[in-house]
N, C-alpha and C positions, 0 to 999 in steps of 0.2 A: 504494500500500500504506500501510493505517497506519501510524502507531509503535507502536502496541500488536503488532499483527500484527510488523512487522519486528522489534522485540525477540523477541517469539517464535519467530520464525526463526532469528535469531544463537542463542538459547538453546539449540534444539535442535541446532545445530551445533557447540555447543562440547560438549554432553553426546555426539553419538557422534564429536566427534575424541576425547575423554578416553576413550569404552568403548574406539573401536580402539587407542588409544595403549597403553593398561591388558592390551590383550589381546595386543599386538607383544608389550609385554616379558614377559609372562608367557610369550610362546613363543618368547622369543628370536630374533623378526624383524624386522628394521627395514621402517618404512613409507616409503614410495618419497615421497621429498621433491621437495614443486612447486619448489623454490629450482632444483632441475638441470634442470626440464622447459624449453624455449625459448618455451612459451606463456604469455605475460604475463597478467593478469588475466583472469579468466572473461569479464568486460565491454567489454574492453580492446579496442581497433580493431588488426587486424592489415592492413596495405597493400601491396599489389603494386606494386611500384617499377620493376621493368623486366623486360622480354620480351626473352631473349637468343638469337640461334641459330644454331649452328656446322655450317658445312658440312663434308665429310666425305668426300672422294673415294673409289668415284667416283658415288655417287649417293644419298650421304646427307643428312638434314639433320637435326640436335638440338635440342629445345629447354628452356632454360631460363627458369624464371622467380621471380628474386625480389622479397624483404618485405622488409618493417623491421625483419622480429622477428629477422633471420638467419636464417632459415628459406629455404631453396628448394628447384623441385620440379621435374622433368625428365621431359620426355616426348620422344616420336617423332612429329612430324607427318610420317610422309613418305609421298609419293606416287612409285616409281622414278619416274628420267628430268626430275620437274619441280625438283626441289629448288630451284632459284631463285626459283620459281613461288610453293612454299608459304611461303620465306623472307620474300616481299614480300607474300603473304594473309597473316601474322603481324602484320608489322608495320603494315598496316592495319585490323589485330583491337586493337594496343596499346592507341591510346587508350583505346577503352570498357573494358578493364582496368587503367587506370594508375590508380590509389590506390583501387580498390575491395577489398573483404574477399575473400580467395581461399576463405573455406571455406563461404561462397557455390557450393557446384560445380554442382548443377544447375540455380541459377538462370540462372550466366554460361551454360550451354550451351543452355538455352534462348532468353538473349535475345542470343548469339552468329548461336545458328543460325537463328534468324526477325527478326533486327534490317532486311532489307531483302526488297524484294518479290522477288527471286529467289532464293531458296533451295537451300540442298545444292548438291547437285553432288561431284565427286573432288576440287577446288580445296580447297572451303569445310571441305567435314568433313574432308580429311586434316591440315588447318589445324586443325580442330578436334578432330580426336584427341588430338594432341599437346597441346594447350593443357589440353583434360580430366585425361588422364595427368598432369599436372604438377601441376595442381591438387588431385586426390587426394592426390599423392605429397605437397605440404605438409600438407594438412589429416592424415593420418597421422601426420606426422613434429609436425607441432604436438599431437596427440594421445597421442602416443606412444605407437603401434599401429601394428601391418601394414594396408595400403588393403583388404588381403581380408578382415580383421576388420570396415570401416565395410560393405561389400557383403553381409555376413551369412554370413562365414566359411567357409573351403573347400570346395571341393566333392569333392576328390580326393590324395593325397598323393606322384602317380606322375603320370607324363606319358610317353606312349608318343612315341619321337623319329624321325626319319627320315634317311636317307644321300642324295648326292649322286652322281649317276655320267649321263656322256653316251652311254660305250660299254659294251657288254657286256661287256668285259672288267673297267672297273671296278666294275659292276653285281654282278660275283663275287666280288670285292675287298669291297666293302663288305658281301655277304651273310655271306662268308666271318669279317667283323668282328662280326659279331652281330645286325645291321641284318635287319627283318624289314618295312620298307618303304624303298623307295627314291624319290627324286624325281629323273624325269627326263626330257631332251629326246629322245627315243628318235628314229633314221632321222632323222639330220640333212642328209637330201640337200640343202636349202637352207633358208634361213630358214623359220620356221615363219609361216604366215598368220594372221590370227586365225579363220578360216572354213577349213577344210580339204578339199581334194577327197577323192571316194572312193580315189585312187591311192596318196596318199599313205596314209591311213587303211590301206590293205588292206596297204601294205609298212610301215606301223610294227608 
């Protein structure tokens, strides 16, 4: 860029901080000062310093991840039953994320997710849920916005929820509470298979 051009640019930034500033006080509003926001300079390198992630009996695992800026950002990588699993696809994810820009988010989940010749799988992407999750949740908090604001803002202001019940009898319990879906393991004569014969199907 020029200097001709870059004065020209500081100029017209100082004439609309002065119209917003002119028109706060004329309405009596103060304008949201960058002194409180945690994002440093528009220009400024923000770094991811460390991939943190706590297990959670009995089959969770959490992850965080912080910057420099004091900034971090939490997700859920979990897959039930592996949690160990994805604890250690993490920490084999760290490196290519230690000091790079977090708000970077679709690039890292790009070169996350096709960094080696076998790809995906339940291991890699529930490693890479949480890692995405996390990285939103900074870019947000350094933006200072909700992650559903950077997504192109809600889609709904309600969320229809569901109850828990194995017997019928809690199945009534929880209708009875308001619930108008239920999740459940219905005809628990033994473990459920993943492939179910007719027998079972016809007594659930």
């Amino acid at each position: 860029m020029k200097t001709s051009e870059k004065n020209s640019e500081i100029s017209r930034r100082s004439a609309i901080k002065s119209s917003l500033m002119g028109i706060a006080g004329a309405m009596a509003l103060p304008l949201p000062s960058l002194a409180s926001s945690p994002l440093p300079q528009d220009k400024a390198k923000v770094k991811i310093t460390k991939l943190e992630t706590f297990l959670v009996k009995p089959r969770w695992v959490f992850l965080k991840i912080h910057t420099d800026a004091g900034v971090f950002g939490l997700g859920e990588p979990l897959l039930e039953g592996r949690a160990l699993t994805i604890q250690t696809a993490i920490k084999e994810i760290e490196p290519y994320l230690f000091g790079k820009d977090p708000r970077n988010v679709v690039h890292h989940w790009q070169a996350i997710y096709r960094h080696a010749f076998y790809r995906g799988g339940p291991i890699l992407t529930s490693a890479l849920s949480g890692i995405d999750q996390a990285l939103w949740d900074i870019k947000g908090k350094l933006l200072n916005v909700p992650v559903y604001e950077l997504l192109g803002g809600p889609t709904r202001d309600r969320v229809r929820v569901y109850g828990r019940a194995s017997t019928a009898e809690q199945m009534k319990q929880q209708k009875a509470a308001g619930f108008t879906v239920i999740k459940t393991g219905v005809a628990k004569i033994a473990h459920a298979n993943i492939v179910e014969n007719p027998r079972f199907i016809k007594y659930a």
